[in-house]
N, C-alpha and C positions, 0 to 999 in steps of 0.2 A: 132423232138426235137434235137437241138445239143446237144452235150455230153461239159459239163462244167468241169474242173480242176484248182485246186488249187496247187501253189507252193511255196518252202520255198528257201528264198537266207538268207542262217544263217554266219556269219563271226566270227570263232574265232581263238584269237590267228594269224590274218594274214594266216588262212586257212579258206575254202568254204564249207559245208555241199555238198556232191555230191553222187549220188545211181550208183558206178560202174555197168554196165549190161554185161552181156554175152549172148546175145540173140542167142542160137545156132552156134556159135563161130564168131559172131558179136562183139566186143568188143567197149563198148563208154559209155560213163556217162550220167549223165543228173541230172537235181536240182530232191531234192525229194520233194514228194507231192503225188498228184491222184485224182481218179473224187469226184464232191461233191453230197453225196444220196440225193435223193428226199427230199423236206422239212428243210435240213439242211443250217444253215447260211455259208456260206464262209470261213470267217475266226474260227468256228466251225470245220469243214471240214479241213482248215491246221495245227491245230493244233493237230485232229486225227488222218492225216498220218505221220504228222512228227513224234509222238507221234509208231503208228503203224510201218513205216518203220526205225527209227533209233534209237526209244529211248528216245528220248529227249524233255524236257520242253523249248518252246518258249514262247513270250512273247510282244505285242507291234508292230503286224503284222501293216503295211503300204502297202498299193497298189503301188507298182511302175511301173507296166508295165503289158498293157492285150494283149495278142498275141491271135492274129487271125491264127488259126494254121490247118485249114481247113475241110473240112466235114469229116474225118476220126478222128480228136483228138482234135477238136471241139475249144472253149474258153479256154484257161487257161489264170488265174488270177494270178500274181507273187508278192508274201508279199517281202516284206523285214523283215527278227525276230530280234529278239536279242537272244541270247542263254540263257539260262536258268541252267539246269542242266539237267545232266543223261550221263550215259557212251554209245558210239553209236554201235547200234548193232540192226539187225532184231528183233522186237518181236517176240517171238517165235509161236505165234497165228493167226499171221499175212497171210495172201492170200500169200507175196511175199516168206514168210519163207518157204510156205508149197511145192511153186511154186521152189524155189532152192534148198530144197530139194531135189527134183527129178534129179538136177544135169547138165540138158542142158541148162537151161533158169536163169542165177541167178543174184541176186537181192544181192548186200556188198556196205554198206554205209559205208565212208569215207572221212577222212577232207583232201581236197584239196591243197598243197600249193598255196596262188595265185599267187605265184612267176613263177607256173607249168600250172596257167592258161591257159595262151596264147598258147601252146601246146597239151594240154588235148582236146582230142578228146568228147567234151560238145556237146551236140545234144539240139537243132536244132543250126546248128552254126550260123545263127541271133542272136542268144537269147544270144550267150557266145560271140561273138562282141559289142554288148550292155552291158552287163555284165562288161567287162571288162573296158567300155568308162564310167559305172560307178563308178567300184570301184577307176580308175585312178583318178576321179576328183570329182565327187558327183552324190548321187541317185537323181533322180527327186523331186521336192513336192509335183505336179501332174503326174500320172501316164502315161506312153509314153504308145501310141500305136504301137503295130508290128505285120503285116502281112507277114507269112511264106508263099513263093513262093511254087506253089503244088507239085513242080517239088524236091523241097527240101528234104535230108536225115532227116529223122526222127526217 
């Protein structure tokens, strides 16, 4: 069975919702989100981690793009939100809270400017090339497909 994921592209204020990582002194970001549990709908699913990793109330999820991201991190499915409310911060209950905690692996959501896009080291960089050819000009109506080469930083 692949392993499915859900992700959020939130814009506010001309900044990005993004989950800064420190993967043992790996530094790079990436959209937030995570897998979706057995049984659960999709956009269920993104608006539990967004909820779970930053905090925040979205709203008016859209499919814009399904990246094929290979047998280790399976499907992810990327919404477009709208923001909502809530101030952005780990829940404190959260797998990734508990997970930085600990100190070497850590999980800090923050708003991006996207003025700083085009340098922000965004993972998979497909996804923030695309990204960027959207917000420059418009998201999709129908959802693009992207396939991540295996060869690709993740």
């Amino acid at each position: 069975m692949m392993r499915v994921s859900v992700r959020a592209v939130v814009i506010k204020d001309n900044k990005l919702l993004v989950m800064d990582r420190d993967r043992f002194g790996d530094k790079f970001c990436s959209l937030v989100g995570g897998e979706v549990e057995k049984n659960e709908e999709l956009t269920d699913a993104l608006i539990r981690e967004v909820k779970e990793e930053a905090s925040l109330e979205i709203t008016n999820p859209r499919l814009v793009i399904e990246e094929d991201a290979g047998k280790i991190y399976g499907l992810q499915y990327i919404y477009l939100c709208d923001y909502v409310s809530g101030e952005l911060m780990l829940d404190p209950e959260s797998i990734e809270a508990k997970i930085s905690h600990q100190g070497k692996n850590t999980y800090r959501p923050r708003w991006l400017p996207i003025s700083q896009l085009s340098t922000a080291k965004l993972l998979p960089h497909e996804l923030k090339d695309l990204l960027l050819q959207f917000i420059n000009s418009s998201f999709p109506d129908q959802p693009v497909r992207l396939s991540i080469a295996k060869d690709s930083e993740l």
